[in-house]
N, C-alpha and C positions, 0 to 999 in steps of 0.2 A: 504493500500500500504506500511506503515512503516514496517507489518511484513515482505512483500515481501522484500526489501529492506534488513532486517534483516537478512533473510535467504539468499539469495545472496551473501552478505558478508560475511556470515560462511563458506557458501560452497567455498570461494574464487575466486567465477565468476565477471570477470574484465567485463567493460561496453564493452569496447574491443571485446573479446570474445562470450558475450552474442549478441552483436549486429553482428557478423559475425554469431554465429546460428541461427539467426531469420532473417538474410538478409536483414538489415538494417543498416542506419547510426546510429556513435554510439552517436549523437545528437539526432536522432529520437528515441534510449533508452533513453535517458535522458526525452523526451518529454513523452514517456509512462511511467515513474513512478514517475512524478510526477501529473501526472493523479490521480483522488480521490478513482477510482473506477476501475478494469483491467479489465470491460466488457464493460470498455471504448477504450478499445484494438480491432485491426483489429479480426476478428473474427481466423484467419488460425495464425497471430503471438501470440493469447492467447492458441492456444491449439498446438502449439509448446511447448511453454513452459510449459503447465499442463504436456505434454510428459516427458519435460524434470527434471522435479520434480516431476513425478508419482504423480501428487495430480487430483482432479475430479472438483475443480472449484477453485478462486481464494478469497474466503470468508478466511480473519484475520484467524478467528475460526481453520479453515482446512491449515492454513500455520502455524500457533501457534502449531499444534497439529505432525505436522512433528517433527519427532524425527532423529536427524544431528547424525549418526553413521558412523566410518567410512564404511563399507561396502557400505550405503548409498550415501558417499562421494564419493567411489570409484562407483557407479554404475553410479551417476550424470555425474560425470567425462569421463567413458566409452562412455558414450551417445552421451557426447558434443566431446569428439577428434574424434568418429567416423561419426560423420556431420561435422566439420570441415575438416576434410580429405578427406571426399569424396566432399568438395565441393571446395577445395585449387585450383588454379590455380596457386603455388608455382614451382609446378614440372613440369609443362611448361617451366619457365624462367631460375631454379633453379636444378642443381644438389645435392638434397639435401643428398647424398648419405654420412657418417659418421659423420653427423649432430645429436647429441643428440636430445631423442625427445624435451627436455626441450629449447635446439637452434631452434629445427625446429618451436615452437611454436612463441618463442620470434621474428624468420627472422618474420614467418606470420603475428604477430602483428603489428611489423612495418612498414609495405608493406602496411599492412590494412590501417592503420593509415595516411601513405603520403599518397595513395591514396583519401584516405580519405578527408583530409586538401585540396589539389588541385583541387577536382571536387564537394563541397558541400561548396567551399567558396559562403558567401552572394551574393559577387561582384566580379568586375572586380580589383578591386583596394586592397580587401583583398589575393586574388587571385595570386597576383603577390608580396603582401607580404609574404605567405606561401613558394611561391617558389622560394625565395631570402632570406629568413630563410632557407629551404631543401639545397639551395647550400652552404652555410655557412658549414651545419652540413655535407654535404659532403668533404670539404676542410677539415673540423675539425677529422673525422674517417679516413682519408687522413695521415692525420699530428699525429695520435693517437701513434703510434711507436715512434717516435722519441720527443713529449712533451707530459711526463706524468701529467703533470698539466690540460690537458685536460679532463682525466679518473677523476681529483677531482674536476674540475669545473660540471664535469656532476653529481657527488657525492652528491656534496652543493646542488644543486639544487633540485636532490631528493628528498633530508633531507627539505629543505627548501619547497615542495610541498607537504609534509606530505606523500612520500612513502616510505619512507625509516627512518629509524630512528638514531636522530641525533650522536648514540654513534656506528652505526658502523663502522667498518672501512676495509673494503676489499682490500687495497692497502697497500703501506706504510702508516703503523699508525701515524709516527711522520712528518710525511711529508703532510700527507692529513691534518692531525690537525691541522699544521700551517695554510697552505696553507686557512682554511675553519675558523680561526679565521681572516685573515690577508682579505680576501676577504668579510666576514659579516660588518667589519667595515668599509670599501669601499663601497658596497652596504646601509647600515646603512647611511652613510655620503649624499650620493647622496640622497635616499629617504627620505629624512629628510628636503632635500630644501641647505645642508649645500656644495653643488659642481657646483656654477655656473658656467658661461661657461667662463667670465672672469675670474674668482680665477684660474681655471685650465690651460689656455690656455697656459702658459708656460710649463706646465708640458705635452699637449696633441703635445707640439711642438717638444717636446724630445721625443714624443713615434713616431714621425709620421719619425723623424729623424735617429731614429734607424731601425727603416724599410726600407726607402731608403740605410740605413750604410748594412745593410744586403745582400738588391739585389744587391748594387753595388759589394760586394762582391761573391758573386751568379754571376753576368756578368761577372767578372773579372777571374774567376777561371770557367767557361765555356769557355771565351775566351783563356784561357791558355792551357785548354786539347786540341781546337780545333790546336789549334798551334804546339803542343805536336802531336795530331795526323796524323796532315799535312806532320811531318817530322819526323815521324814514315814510314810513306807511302812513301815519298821521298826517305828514305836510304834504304826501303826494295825493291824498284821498282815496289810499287804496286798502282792502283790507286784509289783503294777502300777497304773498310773492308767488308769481305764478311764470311760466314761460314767456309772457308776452310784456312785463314788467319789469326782471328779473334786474335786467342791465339797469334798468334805468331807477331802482329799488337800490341798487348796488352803488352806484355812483353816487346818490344821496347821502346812503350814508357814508359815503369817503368825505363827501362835502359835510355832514356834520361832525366829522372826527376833527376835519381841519381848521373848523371854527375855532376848538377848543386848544390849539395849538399858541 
């Protein structure tokens, strides 16, 4: 199984990937290779895969003796996006229409993936941690525009899971570099036993305070447009914003903000 394992990884086939063309979780790939033997494999998911590496059985010997060419690469390749595609239920949900193929692959992974996490949790109680994690990361691709500190927390973390490697830098270089020495030694600190919850608690008291200093400001300046809109509406004699007003509702009140200036 090590060769298999071997070859998989040259050929750049994600557990991900592999386990959508065998129609499986990709925890039940992880269960079929660490199997001793892959004629310990369902009979229909080992000769998938003989398919899908043109090889006659799964003997060391005859996966040692595959020769990793690109043509080969690219044939392996061919095989597996055209059973992926024909088996995607992406272009039900999704218009995937100017979507690179390299994005259309990446949306399907991750689709796979949630999916994945919410319907093959153990229990009920990992179950609804996955999907209070998924909202998080929802909020977070939400918020992705306007804090790029987000794009380098998801960086770190890469680098930090071994797929990504520690010296590149796809973002601002001098900023992600901070940003990912300034957060190892946070992390460092906490796993280490050195962040109890006393030592912090002044400091968790000032994060939790700036939060509140934000929405109240967030309320304040919602409460001020509605104000602003109200008597926008009032001078123009209107009693709603509607498509055929909007602009000219809009303009108003830019003209009463600048009164106040």
């Amino acid at each position: 199984m090590e060769a298999l394992k071997e070859l998989l990884q040259e050929l750049g086939i994600s557990k991900v990937k592999l386990a959508k063309y065998l129609g499986v979780s990709r925890q039940m790939v992880y269960n079929y290779l660490e199997l001793d033997n892959i004629n310990k494999w369902p009979k229909e998911k080992k000769i998938l895969l003989f398919r899908l590496l043109d090889i006659d059985d799964g003997e060391d010997e005859t996966i040692k003796a595959v020769k990793v060419t690109t043509d080969y690469m690219m044939e392996v390749e061919s095989k597996l996006n055209k059973c992926l595609r024909g088996s995607s239920e992406l272009d039900a949900f999704f218009d995937l229409k100017g979507l690179s193929k390299e994005e259309q692959t990446l949306l399907s992974d991750i689709a796979y993936l949630l999916k994945e996490k919410l319907t093959d949790s153990v229990d009920d109680n990992e179950r609804q941690s996955n999907y209070h994690a998924f909202v998080y990361l929802y909020h977070l691709l939400q918020s992705l525009d306007n804090v790029p500190e987000i794009k380098y927390i998801f960086g770190y973390m890469s680098k930090t899971t071994g797929f990504t490697s520690p010296e590149e830098y796809v973002f601002d270089e001098d900023k992600q570099f901070i940003f990912e020495g300034i957060l190892f030694s946070a992390l460092t600190l906490y796993n280490n036993g050195g962040a109890s919850r006393s030592r912090i608690i002044k400091t968790h008291q000032m994060f939790v305070q700036e939060i509140e200093r934000k929405k109240e400001e967030a309320l304040s300046r919602t409460q001020q447009l509605n104000t602003l809109r109200l008597q926008a509406l009032k001078e123009l004699n209107y009693t709603e914003i509607n498509d055929q007003n909007a602009v000219e509702v809009l303009e108003k009140i830019a003209e009463i903000e600048s009164r106040k200036v």
